[in-house]
N, C-alpha and C positions, 0 to 999 in steps of 0.2 A: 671143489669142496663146498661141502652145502654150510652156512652157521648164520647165527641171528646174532645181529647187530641192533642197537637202541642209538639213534638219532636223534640230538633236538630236534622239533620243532621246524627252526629255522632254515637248520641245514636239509634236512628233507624234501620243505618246501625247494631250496636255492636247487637240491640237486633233482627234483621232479623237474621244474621250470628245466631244465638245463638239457634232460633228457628228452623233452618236449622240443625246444626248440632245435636241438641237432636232431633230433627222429631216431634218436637211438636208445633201445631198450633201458632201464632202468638201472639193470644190470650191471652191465656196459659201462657206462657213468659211473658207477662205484668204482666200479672195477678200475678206470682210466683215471680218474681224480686218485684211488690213493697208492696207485701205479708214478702217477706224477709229483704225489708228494714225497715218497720213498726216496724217487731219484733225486729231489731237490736237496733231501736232507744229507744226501749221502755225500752232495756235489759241495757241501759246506764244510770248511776247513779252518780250526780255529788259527788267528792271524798271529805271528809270533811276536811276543812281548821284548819289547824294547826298551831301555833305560840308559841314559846318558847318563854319565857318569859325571860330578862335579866337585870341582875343589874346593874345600873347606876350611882350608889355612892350617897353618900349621899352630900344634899343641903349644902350649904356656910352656916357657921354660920349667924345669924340674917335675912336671908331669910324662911319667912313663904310661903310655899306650897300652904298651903289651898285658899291664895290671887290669885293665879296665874296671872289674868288677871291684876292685879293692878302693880304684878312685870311685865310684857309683856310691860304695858301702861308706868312704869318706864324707863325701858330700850331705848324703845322708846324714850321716852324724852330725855335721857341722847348722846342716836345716835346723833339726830337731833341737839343739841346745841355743840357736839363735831364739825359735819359739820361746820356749821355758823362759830364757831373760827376760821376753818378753811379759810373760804371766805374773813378776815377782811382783 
């Protein structure tokens, strides 16, 4: 398949020098450089996420857990009017 490709600069250079030095067509080089990055990317496997799990002590007496969002919405409240005291 024939198509045009736009290369920095650099990499042109890197892969002329490259083609120069192995004696292999131009082509060729393109063609094996993104042959070999294909297969690299392919051989990459994301590593599985891990978490240890850690104790954190047990709840205050008469704090239920299961509420959570109700103790969240408490606390809240209890911030918010500790402020205000403070502004009188």
């Amino acid at each position: 398949m024939r198509t045009t490709l736009t290369l920095n600069d650099a990499l042109a250079d890197s892969l002329k020098k490259l083609a120069h030095q192995s004696g292999k067509p131009f082509k060729q080089v393109i063609n094996e450089t993104l042959m070999a990055g294909l297969a690299h990317s392919q051989q990459r496997q994301a590593k599985t996420y891990r978490l240890q799990a850690v104790a954190m002590g047990a709840a205050y007496p008469g704090i239920n857990l299961d509420k959570a969002l109700q103790l969240a919405d408490d606390l809240e409240d209890m911030a918010i009017m500790a402020k205000m005291e403070l502004r009188k």
